[in-house]
C-alpha positions as CSV (number, residue, x, y, z in Angstrom):
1,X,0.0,0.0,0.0
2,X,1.3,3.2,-1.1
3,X,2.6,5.6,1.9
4,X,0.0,8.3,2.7
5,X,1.0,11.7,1.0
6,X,2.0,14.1,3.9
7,X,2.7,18.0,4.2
8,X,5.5,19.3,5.8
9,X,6.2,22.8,7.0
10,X,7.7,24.1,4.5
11,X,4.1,23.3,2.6
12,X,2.2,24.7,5.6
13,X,4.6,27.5,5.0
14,X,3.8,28.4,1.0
15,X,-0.5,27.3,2.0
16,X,-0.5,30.2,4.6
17,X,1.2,32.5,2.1
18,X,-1.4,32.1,-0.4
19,X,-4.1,31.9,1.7
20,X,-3.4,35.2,3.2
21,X,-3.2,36.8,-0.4
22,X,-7.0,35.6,-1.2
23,X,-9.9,37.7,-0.3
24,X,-13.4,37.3,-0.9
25,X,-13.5,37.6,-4.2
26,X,-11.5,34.6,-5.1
27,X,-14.4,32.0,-3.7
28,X,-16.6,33.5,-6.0
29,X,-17.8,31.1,-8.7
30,X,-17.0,33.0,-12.1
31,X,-19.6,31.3,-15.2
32,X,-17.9,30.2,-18.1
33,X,-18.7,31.6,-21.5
34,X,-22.0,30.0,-23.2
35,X,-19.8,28.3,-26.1
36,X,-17.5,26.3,-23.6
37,X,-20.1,24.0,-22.0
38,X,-21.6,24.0,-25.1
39,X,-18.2,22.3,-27.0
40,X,-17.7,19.7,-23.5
41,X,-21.4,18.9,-24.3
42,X,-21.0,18.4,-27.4
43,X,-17.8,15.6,-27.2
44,X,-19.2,14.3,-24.3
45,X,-22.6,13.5,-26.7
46,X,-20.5,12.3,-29.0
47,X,-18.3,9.9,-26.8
48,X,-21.3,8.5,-24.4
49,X,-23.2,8.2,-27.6
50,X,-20.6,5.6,-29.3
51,X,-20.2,3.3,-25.7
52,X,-22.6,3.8,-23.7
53,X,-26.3,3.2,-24.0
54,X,-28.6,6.7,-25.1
55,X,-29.3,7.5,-21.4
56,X,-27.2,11.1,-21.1
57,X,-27.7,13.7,-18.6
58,X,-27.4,17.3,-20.0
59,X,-24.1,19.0,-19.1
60,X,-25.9,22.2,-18.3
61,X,-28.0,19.7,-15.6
62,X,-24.5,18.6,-14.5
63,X,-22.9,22.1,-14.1
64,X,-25.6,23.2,-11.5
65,X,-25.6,19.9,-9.8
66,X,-22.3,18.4,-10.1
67,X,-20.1,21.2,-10.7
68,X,-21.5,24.0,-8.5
69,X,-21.4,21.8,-5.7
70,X,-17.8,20.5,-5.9
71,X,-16.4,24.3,-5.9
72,X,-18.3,25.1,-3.4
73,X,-17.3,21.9,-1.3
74,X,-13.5,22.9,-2.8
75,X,-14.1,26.2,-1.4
76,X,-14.9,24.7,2.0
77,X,-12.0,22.5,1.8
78,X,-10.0,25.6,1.6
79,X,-11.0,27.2,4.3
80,X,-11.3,24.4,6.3
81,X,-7.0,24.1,5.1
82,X,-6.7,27.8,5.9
83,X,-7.9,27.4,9.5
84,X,-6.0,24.1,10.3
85,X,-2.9,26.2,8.9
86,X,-3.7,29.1,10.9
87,X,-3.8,27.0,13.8
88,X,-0.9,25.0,13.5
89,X,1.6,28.3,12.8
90,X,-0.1,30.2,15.9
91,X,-1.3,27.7,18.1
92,X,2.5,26.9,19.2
93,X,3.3,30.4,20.0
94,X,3.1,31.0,23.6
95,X,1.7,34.6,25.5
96,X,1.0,36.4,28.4
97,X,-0.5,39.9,29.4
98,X,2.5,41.6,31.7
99,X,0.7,44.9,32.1
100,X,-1.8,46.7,30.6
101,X,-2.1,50.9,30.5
102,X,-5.2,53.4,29.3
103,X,-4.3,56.5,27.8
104,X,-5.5,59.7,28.8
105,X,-5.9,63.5,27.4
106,X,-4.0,65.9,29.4
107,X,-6.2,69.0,28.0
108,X,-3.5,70.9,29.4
109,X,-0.8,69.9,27.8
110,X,-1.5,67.8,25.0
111,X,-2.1,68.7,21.3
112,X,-6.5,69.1,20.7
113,X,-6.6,66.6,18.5
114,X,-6.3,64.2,21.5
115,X,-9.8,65.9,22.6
116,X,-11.9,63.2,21.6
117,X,-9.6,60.3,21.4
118,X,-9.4,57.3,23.4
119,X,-7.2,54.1,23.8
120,X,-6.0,51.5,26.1
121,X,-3.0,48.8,25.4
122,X,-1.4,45.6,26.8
123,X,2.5,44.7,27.2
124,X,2.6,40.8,26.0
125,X,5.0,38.7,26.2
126,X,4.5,36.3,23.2
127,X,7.4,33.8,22.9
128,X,10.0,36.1,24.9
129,X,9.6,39.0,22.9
130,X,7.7,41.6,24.4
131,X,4.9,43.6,22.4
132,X,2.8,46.6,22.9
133,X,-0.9,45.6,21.6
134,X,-3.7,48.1,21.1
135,X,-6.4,46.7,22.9
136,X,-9.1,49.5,21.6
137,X,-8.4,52.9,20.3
138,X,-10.9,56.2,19.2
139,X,-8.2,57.7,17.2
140,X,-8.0,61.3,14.8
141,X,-9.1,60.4,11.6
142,X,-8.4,63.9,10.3
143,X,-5.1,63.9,10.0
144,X,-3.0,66.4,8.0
145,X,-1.7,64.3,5.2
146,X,2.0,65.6,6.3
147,X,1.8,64.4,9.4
148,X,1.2,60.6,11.1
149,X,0.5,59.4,14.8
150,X,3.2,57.4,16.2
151,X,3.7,55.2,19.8
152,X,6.4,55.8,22.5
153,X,7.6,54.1,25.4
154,X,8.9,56.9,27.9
155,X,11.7,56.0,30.8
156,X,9.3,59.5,33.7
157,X,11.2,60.4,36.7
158,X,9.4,60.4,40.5
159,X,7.7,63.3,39.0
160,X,6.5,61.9,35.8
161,X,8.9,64.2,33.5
162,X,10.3,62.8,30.5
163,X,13.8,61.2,30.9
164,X,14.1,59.3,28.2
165,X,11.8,57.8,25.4
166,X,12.2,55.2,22.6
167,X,9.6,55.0,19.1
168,X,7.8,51.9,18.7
169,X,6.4,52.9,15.3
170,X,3.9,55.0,13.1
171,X,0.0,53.4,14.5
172,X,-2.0,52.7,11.2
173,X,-5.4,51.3,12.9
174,X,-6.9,50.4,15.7
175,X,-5.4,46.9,16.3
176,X,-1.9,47.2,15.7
177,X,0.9,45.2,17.8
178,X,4.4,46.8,18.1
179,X,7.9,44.8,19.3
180,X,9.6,46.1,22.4
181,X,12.8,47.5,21.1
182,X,16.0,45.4,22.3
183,X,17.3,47.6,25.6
184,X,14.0,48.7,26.4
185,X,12.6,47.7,29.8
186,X,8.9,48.5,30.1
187,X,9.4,48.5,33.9
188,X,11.8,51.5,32.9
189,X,10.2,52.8,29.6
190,X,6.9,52.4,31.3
191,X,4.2,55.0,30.2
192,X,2.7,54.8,26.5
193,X,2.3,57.7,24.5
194,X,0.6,58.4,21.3
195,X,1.5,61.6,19.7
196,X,1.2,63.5,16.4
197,X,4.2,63.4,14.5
198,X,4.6,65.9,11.5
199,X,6.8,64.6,8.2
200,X,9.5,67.0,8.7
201,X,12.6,65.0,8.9
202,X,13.1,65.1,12.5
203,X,13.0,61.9,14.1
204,X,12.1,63.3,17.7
205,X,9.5,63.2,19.4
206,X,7.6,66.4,18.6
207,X,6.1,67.7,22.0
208,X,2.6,66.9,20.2
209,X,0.8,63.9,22.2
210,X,-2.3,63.2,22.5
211,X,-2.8,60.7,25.0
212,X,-0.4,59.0,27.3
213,X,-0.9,56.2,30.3
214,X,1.3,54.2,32.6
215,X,1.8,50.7,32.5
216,X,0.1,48.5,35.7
217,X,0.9,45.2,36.1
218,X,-1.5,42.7,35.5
């Protein structure tokens, strides 16, 4: 008996790549032109007719039972591969809530367009490298075009003054995870800070935050 066919990471590897490049448009069934099925119909007429006895089902009959059917069972299949994919490359990975932090609008200090924004975060540990996760976030939709909001981690003294600070990245949505620079200790670098960052060249922080929380243990 021939050995079972098998698929090994490196397959798991290339599935989740193209899986993660379809959307919902690729499931959709796309119909043929007329003059295809009518050409299989036609040699499929012509070959049952010659070996078989005169007892043929229409291919147009077969298309919406047989061949509908099997994509959509194809297109089960695949998702059914997707999420057994999904789970194998995540389910190993290991991770913890360390502290969590929700960050506030100092309407004193802080840059108005922090007014109406909102947004609370986790530190995670997720296999030994720490990340700061967005938990929920009402964020400034109206941003200048020359200008992009971007996390901190900030090293405050007893008074809460800025000693230090290190940039975890420009935030994009509302969901967003960003890695814990190398050197960083949140119990050091341990308030988060969103502010508004213009496209000006400089790299520093520019005085312009919005909202801004410590980090509690969980």
């Amino acid at each position: 008996m021939a050995d079972e066919p098998s698929i090994d990471n490196n397959d798991l590897t290339d599935i989740e790549a193209m899986l993660r490049d379809l959307d919902v448009n690729d499931l959709e069934l796309i119909e043929p032109p007329a003059d295809v099925w009518a050409g299989i119909e036609r040699r499929l007429t012509t070959e049952e007719a010659a070996s078989t006895p005169p007892n043929v089902i229409s291919i147009s009959s077969r298309r919406s039972r047989s061949f509908a059917p099997a994509l959509g069972l194809a297109a089960a299949l695949l998702l059914a591969v997707a999420g057994a994919v999904l789970y194998t490359s995540r389910g190993d990975s290991n991770s913890d809530v360390i502290a969590s932090a929700v960050l506030h609008y100092d309407a004193g200090q802080f840059d108005p367009l922090g007014a109406t924004s909102s947004a609370s975060v986790s530190l995670v540990d997720v296999d030994d490298q720490l990340e700061i996760a967005i938990d929920q976030a009402d964020l400034p939709t109206d941003m200048a075009e020359d200008a992009d909001l971007e996390m901190w981690l900030i090293e405050p003294d007893d008074d809460g003054n800025v000693v230090d600070l290190v940039s975890l990245g420009v935030v994009h949505s509302a969901d967003e995870t960003f890695q814990v620079p190398a050197g960083y200790d949140p119990a050091v670098y341990s308030v988060v800070d969103i502010s508004v960052e213009p496209h000006d060249g400089n790299h520093d922080h520019s005085g312009r935050s919005i909202l801004r929380g410590a980090l509690v243990q969980a």
